[in-house]
Backbone of each chain as nested JSON, in Angstrom:
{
  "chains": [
    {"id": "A", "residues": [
      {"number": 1, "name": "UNK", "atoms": {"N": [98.39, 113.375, 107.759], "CA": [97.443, 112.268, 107.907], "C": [97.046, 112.104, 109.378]}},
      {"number": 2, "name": "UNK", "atoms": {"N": [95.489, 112.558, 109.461], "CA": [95.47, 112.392, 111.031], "C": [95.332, 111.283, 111.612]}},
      {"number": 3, "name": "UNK", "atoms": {"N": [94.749, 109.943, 111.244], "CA": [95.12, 108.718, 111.491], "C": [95.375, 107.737, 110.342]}},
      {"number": 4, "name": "UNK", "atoms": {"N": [94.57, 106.077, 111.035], "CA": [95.463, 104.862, 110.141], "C": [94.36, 105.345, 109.512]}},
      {"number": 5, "name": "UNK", "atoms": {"N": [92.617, 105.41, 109.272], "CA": [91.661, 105.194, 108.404], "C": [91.932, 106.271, 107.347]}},
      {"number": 6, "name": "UNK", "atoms": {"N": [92.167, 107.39, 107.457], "CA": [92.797, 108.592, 106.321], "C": [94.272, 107.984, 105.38]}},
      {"number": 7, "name": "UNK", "atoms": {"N": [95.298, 107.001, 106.061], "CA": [96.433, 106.754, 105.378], "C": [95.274, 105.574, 104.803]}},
      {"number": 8, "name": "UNK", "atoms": {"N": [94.374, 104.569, 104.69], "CA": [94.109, 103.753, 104.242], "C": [93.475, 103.987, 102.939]}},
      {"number": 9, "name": "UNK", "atoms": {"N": [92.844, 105.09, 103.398], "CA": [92.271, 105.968, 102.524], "C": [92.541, 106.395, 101.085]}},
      {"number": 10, "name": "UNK", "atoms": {"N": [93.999, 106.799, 101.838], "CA": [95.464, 106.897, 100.149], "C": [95.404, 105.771, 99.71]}},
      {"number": 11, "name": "UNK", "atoms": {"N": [95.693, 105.284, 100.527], "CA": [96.366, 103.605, 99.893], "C": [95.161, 103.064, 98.638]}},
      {"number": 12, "name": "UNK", "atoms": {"N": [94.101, 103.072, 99.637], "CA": [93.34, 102.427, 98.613], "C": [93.268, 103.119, 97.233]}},
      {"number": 13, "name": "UNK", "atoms": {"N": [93.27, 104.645, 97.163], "CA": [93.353, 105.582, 95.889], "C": [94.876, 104.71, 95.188]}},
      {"number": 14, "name": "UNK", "atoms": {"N": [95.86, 104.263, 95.67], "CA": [97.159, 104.492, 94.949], "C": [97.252, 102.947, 94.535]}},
      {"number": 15, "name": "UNK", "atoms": {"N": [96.427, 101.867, 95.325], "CA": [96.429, 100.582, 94.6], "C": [95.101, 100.528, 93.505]}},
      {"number": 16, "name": "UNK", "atoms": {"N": [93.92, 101.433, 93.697], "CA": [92.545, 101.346, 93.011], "C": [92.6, 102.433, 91.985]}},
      {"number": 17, "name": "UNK", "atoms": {"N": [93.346, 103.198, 91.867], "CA": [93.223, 104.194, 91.171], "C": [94.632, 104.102, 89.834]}},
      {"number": 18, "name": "UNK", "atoms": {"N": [95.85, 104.127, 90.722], "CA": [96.609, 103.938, 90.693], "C": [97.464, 102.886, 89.67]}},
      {"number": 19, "name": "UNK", "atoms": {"N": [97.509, 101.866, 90.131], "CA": [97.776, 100.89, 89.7], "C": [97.001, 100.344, 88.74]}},
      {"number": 20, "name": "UNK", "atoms": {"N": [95.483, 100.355, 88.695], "CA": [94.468, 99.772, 87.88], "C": [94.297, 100.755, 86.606]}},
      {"number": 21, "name": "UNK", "atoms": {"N": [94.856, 102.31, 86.745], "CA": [94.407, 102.656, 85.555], "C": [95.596, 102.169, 84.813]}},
      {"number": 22, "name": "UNK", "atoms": {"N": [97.22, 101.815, 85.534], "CA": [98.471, 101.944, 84.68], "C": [98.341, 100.348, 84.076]}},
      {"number": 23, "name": "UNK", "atoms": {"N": [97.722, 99.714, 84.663], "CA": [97.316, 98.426, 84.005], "C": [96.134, 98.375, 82.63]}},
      {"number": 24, "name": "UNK", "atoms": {"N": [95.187, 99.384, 82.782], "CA": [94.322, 99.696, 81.947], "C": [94.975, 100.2, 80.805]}},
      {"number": 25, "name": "UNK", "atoms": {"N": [96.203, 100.791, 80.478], "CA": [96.9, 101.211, 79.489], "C": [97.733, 100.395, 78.7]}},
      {"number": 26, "name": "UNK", "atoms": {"N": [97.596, 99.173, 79.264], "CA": [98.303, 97.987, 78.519], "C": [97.166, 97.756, 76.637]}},
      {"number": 27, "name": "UNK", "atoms": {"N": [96.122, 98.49, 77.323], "CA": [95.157, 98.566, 75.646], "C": [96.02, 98.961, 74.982]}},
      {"number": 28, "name": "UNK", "atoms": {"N": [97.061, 100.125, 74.702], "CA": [97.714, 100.912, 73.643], "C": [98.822, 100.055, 73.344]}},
      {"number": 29, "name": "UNK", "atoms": {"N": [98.727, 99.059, 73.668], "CA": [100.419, 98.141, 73.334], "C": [99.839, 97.46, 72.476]}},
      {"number": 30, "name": "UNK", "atoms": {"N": [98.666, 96.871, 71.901], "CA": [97.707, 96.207, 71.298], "C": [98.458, 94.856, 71.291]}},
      {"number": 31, "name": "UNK", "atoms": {"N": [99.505, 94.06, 72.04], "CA": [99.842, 92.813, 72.072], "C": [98.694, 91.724, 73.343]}},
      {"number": 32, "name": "UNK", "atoms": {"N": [97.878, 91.139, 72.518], "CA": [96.691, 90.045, 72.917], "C": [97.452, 89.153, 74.202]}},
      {"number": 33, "name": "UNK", "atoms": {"N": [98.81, 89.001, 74.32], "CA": [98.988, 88.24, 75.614], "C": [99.353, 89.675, 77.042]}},
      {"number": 34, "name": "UNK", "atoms": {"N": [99.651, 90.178, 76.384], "CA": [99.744, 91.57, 77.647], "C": [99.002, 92.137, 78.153]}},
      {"number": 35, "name": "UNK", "atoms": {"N": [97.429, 91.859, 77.263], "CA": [96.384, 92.405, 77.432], "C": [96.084, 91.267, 78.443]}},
      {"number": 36, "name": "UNK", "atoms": {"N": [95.95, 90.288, 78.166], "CA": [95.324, 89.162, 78.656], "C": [95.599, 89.616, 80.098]}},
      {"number": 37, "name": "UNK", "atoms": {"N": [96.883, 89.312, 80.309], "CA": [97.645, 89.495, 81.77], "C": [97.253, 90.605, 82.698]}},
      {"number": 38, "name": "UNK", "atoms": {"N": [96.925, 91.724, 81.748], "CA": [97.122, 92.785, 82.758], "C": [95.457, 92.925, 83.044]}},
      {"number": 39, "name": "UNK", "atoms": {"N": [94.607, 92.343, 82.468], "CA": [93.202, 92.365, 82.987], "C": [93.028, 90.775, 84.156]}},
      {"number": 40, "name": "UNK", "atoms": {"N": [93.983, 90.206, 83.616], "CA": [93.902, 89.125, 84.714], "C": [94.702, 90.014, 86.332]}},
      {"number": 41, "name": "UNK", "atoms": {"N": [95.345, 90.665, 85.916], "CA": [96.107, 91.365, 87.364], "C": [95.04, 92.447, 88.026]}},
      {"number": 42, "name": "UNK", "atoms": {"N": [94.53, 93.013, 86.559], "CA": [93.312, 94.334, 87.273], "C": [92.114, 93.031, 88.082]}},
      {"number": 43, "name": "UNK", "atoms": {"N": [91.664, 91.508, 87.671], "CA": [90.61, 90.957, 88.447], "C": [90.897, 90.849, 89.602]}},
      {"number": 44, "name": "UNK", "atoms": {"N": [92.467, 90.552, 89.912], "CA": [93.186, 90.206, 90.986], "C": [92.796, 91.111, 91.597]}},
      {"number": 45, "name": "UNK", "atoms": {"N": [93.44, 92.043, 91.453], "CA": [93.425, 93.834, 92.213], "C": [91.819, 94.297, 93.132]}},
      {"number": 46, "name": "UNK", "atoms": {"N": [91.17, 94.312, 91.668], "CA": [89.842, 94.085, 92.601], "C": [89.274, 93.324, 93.51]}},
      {"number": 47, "name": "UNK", "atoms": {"N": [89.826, 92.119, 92.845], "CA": [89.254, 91.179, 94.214], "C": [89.616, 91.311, 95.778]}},
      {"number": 48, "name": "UNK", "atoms": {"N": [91.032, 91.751, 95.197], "CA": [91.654, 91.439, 97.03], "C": [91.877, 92.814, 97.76]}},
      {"number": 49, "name": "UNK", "atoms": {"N": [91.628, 93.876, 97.039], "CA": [92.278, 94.897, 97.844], "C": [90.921, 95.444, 98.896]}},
      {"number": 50, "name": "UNK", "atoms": {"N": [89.978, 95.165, 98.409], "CA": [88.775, 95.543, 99.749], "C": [89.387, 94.805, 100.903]}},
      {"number": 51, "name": "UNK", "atoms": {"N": [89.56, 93.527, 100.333], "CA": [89.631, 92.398, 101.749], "C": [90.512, 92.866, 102.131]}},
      {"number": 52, "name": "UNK", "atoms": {"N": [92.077, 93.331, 101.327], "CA": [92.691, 93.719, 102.52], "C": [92.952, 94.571, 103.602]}},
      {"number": 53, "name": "UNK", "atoms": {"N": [92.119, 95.833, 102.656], "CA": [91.845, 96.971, 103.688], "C": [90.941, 96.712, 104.181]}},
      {"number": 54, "name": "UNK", "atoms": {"N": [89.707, 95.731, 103.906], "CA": [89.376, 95.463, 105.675], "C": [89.548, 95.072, 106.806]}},
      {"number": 55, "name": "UNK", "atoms": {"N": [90.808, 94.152, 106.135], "CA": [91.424, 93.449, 107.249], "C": [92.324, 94.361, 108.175]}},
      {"number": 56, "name": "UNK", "atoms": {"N": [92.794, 95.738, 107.304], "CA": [93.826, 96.376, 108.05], "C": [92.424, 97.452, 108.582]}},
      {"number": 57, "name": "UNK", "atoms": {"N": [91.301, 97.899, 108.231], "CA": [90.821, 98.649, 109.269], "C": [90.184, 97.793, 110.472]}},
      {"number": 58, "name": "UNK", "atoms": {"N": [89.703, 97.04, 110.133], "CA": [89.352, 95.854, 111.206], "C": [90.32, 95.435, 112.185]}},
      {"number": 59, "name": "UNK", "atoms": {"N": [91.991, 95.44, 112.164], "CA": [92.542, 95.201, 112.74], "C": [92.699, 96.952, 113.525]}},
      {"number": 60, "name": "UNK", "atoms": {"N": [92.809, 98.046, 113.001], "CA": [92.706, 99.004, 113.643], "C": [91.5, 99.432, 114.382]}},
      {"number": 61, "name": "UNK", "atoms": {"N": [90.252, 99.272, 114.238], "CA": [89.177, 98.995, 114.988], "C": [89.554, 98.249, 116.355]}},
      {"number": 62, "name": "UNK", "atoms": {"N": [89.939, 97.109, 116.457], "CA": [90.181, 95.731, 117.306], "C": [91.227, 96.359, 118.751]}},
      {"number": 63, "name": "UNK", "atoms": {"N": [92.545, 96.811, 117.704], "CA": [93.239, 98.013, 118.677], "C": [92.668, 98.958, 119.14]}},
      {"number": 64, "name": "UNK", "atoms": {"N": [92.379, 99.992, 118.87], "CA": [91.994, 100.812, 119.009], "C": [92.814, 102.152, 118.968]}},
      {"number": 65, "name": "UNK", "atoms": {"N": [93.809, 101.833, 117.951], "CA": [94.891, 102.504, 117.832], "C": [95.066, 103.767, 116.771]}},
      {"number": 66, "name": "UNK", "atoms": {"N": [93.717, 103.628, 115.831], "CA": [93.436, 104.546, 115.113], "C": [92.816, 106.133, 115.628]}},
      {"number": 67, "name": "UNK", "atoms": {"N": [92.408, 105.739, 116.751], "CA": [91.364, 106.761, 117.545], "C": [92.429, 108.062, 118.218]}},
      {"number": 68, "name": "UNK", "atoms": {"N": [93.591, 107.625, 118.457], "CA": [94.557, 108.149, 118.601], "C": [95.442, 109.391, 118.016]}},
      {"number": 69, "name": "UNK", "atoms": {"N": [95.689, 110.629, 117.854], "CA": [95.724, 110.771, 116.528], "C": [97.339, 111.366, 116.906]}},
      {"number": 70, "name": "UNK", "atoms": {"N": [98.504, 111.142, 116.098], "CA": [100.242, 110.786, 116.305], "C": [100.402, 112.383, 116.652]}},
      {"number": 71, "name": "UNK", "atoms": {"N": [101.091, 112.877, 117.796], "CA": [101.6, 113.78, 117.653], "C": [102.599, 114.245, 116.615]}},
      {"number": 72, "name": "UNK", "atoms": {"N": [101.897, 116.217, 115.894], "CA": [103.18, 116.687, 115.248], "C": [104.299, 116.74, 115.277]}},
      {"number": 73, "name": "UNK", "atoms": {"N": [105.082, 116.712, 113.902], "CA": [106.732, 116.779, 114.237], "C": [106.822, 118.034, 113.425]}}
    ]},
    {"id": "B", "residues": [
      {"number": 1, "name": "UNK", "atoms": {"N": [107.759, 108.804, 70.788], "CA": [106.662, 109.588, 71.633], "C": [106.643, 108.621, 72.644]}},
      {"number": 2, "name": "UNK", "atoms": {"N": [106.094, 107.529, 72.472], "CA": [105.639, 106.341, 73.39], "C": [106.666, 106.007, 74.342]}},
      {"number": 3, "name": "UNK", "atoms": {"N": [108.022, 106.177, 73.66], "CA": [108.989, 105.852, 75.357], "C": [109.336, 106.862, 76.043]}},
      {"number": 4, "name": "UNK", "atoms": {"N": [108.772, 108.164, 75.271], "CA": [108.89, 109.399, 76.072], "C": [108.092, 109.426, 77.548]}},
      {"number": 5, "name": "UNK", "atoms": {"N": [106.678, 108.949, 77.052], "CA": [105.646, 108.489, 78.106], "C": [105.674, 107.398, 78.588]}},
      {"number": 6, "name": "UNK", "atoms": {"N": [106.854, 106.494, 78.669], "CA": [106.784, 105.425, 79.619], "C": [107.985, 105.691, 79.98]}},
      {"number": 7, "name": "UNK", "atoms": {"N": [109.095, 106.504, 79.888], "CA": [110.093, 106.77, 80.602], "C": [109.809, 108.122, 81.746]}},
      {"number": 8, "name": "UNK", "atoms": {"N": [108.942, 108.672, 81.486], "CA": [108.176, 109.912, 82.782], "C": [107.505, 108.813, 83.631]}},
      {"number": 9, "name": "UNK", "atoms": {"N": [106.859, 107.878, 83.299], "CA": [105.835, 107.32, 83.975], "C": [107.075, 106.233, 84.52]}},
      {"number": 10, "name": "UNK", "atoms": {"N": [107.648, 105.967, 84.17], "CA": [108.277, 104.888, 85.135], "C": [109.73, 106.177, 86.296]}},
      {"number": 11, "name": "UNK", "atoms": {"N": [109.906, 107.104, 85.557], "CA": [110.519, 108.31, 86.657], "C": [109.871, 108.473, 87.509]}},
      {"number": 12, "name": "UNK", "atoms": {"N": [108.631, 108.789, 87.454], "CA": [107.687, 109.251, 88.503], "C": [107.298, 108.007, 89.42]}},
      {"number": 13, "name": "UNK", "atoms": {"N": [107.31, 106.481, 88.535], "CA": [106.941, 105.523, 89.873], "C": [107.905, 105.524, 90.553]}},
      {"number": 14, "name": "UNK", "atoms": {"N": [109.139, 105.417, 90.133], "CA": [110.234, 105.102, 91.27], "C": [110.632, 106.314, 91.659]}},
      {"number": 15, "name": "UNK", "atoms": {"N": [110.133, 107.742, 91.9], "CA": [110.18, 108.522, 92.938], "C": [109.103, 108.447, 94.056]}},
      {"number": 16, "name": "UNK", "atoms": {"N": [108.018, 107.791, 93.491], "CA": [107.052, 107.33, 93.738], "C": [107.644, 106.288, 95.086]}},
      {"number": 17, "name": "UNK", "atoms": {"N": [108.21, 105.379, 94.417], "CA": [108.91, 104.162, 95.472], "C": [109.435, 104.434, 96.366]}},
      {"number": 18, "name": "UNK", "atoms": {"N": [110.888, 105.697, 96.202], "CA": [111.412, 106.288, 97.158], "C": [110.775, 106.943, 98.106]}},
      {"number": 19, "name": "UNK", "atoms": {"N": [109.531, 107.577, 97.787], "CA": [109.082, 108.145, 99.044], "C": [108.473, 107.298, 99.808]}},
      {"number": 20, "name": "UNK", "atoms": {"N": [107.708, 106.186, 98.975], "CA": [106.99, 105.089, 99.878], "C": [108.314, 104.256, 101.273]}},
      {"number": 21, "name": "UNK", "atoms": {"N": [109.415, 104.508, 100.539], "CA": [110.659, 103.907, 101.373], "C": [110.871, 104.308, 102.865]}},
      {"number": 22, "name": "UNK", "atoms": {"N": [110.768, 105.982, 102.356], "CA": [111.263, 106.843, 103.247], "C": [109.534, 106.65, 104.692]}},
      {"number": 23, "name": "UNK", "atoms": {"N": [108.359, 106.572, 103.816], "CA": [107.692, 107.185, 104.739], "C": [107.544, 105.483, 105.474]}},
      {"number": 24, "name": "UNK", "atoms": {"N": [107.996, 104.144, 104.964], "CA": [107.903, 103.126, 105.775], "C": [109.114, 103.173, 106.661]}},
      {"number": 25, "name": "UNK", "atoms": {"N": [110.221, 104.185, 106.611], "CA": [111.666, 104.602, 107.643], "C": [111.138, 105.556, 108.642]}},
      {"number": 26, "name": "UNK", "atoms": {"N": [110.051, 106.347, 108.493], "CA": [109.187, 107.053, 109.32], "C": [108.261, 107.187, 110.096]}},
      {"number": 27, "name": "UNK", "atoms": {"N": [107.657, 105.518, 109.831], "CA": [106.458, 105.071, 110.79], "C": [107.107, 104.618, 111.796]}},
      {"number": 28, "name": "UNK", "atoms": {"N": [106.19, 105.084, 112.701], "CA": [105.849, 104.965, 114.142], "C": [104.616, 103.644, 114.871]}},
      {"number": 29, "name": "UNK", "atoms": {"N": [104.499, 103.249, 113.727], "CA": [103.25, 102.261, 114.441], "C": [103.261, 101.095, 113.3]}},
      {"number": 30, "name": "UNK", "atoms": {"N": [103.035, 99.891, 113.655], "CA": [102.833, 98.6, 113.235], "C": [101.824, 98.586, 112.465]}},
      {"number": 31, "name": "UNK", "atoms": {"N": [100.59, 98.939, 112.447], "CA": [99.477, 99.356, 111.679], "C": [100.045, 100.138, 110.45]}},
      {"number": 32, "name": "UNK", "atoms": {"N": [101.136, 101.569, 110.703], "CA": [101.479, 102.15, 109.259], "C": [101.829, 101.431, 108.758]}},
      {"number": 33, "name": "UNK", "atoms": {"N": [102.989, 100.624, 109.033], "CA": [103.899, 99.381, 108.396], "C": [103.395, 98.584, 107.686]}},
      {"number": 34, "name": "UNK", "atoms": {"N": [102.325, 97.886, 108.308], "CA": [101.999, 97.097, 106.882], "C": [100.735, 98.018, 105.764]}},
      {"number": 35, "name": "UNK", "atoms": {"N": [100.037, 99.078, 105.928], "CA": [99.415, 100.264, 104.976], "C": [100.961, 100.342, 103.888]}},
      {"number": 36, "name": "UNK", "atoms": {"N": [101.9, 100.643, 104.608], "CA": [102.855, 101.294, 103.782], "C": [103.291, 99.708, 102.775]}},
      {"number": 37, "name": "UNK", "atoms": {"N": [103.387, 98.987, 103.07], "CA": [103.877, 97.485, 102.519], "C": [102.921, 97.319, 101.714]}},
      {"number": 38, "name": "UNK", "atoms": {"N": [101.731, 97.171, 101.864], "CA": [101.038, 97.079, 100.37], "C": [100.891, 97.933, 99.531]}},
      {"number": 39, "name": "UNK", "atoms": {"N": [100.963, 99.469, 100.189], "CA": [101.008, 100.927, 98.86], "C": [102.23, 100.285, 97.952]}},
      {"number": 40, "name": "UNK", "atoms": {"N": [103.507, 99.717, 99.301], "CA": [104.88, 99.563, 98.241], "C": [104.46, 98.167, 97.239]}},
      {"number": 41, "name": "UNK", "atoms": {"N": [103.811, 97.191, 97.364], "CA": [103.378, 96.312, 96.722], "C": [102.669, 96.922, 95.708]}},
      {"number": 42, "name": "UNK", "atoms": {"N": [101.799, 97.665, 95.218], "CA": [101.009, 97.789, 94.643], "C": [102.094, 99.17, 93.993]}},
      {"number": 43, "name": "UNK", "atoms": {"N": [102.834, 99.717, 94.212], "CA": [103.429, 100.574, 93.449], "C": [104.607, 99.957, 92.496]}},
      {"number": 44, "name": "UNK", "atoms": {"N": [105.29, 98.483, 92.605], "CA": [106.063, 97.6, 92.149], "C": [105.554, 96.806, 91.315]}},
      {"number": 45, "name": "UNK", "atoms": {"N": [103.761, 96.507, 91.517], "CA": [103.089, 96.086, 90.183], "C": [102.969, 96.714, 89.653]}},
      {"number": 46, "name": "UNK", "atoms": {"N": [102.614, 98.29, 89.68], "CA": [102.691, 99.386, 88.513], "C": [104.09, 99.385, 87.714]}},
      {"number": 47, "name": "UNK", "atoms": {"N": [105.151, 99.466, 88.391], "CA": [106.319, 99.285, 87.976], "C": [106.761, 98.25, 86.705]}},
      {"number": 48, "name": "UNK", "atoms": {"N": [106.068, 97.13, 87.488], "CA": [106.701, 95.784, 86.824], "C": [105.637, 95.684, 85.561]}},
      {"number": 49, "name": "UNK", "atoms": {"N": [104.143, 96.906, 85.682], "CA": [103.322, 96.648, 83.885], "C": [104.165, 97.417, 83.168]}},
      {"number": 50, "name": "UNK", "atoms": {"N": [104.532, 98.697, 83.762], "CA": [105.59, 99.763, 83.216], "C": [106.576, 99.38, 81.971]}},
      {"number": 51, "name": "UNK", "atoms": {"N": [107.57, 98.384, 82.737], "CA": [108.587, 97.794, 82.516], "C": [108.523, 96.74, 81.661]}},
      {"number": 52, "name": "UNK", "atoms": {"N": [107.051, 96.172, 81.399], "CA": [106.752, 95.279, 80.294], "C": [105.724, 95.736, 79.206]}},
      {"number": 53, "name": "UNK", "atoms": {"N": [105.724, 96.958, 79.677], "CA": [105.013, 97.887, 78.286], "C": [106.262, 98.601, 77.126]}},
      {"number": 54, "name": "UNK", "atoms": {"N": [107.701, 98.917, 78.489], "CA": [108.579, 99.441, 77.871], "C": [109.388, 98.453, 77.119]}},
      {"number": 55, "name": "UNK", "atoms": {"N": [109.466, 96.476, 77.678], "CA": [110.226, 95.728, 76.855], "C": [109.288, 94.96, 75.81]}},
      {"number": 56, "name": "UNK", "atoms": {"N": [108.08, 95.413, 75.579], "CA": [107.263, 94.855, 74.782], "C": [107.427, 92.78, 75.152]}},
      {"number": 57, "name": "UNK", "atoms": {"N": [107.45, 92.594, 76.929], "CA": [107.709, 91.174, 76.579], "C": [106.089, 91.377, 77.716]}},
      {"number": 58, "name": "UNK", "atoms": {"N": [105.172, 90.009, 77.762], "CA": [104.224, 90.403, 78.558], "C": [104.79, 89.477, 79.973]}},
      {"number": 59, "name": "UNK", "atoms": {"N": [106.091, 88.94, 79.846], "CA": [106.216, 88.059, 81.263], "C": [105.946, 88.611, 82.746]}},
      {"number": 60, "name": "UNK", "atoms": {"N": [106.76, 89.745, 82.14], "CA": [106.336, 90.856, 83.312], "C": [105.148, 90.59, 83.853]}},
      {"number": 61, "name": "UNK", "atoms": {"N": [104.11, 90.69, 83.528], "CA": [102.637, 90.884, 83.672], "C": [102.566, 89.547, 85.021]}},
      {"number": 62, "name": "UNK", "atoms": {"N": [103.312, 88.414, 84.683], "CA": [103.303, 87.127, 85.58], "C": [103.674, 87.692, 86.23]}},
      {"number": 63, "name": "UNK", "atoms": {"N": [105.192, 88.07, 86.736], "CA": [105.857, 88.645, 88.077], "C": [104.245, 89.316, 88.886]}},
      {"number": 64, "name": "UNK", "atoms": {"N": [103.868, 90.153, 88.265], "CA": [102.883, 91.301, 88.78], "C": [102.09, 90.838, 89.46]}},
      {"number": 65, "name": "UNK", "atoms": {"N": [101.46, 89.504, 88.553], "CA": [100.472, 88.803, 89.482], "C": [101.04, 88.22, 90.472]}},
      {"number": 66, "name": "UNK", "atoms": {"N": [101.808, 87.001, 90.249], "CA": [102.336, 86.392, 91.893], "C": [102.746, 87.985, 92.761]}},
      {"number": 67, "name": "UNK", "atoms": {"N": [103.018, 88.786, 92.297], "CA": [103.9, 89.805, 93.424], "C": [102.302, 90.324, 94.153]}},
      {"number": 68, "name": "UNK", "atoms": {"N": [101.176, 90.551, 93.083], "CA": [99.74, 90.815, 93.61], "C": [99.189, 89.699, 94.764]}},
      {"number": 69, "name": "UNK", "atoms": {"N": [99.737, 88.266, 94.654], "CA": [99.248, 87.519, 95.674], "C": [99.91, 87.088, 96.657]}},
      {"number": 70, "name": "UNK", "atoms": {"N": [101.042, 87.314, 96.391], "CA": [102.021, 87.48, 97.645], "C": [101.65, 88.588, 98.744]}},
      {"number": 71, "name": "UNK", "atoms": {"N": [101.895, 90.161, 97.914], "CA": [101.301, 91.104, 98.717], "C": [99.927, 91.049, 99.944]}},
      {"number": 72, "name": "UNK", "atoms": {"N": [99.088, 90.1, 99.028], "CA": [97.773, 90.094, 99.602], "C": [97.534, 89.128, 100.844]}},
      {"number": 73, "name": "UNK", "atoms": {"N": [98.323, 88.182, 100.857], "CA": [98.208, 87.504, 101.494], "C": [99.273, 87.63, 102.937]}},
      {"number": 74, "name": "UNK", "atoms": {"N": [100.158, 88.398, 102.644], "CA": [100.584, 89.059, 103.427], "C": [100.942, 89.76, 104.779]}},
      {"number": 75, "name": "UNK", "atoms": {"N": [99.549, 91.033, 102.963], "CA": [98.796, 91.757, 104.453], "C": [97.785, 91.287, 105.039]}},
      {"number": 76, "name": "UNK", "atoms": {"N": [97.301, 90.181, 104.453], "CA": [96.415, 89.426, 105.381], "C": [96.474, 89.032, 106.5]}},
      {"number": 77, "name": "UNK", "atoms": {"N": [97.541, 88.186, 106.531], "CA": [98.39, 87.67, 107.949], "C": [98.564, 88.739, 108.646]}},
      {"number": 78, "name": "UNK", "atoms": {"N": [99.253, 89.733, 108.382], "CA": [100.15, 90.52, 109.134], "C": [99.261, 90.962, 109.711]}},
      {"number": 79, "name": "UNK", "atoms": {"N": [97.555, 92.255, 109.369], "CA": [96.818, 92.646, 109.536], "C": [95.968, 91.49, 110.819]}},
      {"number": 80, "name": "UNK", "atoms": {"N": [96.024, 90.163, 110.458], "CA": [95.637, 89.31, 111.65], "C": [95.868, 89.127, 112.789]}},
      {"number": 81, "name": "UNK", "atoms": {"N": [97.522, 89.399, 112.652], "CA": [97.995, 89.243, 113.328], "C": [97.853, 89.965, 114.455]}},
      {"number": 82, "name": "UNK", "atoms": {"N": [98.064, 91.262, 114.109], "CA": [98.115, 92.14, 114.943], "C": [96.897, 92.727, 115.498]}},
      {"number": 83, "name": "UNK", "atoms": {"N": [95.875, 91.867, 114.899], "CA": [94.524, 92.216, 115.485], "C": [94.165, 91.098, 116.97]}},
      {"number": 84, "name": "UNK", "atoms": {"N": [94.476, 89.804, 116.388], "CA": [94.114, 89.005, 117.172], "C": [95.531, 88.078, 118.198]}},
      {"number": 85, "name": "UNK", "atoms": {"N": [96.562, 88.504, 117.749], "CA": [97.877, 87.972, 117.944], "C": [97.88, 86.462, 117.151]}},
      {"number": 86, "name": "UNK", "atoms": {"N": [97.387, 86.178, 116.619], "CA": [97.446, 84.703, 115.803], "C": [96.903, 84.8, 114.431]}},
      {"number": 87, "name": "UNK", "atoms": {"N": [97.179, 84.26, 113.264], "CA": [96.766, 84.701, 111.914], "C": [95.155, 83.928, 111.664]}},
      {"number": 88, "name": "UNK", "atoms": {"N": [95.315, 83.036, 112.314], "CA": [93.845, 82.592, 112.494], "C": [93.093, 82.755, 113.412]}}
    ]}
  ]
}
């Protein structure tokens, strides 16, 4: 990962991709309150995870700590 | 069949977890730290639908959400923080 905007990058795949399809599979349980829940957690999901990765590239912007890129180990 | 596929899928999250562990024991910067804190947030709500698909109870699904707005708010702060040194 050559910087923070490439690891954010994952992240967002592993909470948007990730998480929202394993919530999307709550259809095959066909129980009406599990369903309920887990589309109330996928609105959640959507709602907040832009904001928070903007807040974390915005805060790496601000630093300027992304521009940087970590020496190999 | 069905707990065949939710016992791989919940193996694979919590190897899943462990590495998220290891690579937040491996950062080098305050910025990874909290990236890595919400991947681990958001890999513990997968966990916790997992775990209430496998006990057929939907409470789970509650944990998931408060653990979804806990996470978020969080990294909100934290992400503030370290941008501006104050959360506001």
């Amino acid at each position: 990962m050559p910087d923070v905007y490439s690891q954010l990058h994952a992240a967002g795949m592993a909470s948007g991709l990730g998480a929202i399809t394993i919530l999307l599979s709550s259809i095959a349980t066909r129980d009406p309150a599990t369903i309920t829940d887990a589309v109330l957690v996928i609105a959640f999901l959507l709602l907040t995870a832009p904001i928070s990765g903007h807040a974390i590239a915005w805060a790496a912007y601000r630093r300027r700590a992304a521009h940087t890129t970590p020496p190999a180990e | 069949m069905r707990a065949i596929i939710i016992g791989v899928a919940l193996t694979w999250m919590t190897l899943l977890l462990i590495g998220g562990g290891l690579m937040l024991l491996r950062s080098r910067d305050m910025l990874q730290r909290i990236i890595v804190s919400d991947l681990l947030a958001s890999i513990v709500i997968a966990l916790l639908a997992l775990l209430s698909y496998w006990r057929n109870t939907s409470y789970y699904l509650d944990a998931a959400l408060a653990l979804a707005l806990l996470s978020f708010v969080s990294t909100l702060a934290a992400a503030r923080y370290y941008a501006d040194g104050s959360p506001f």
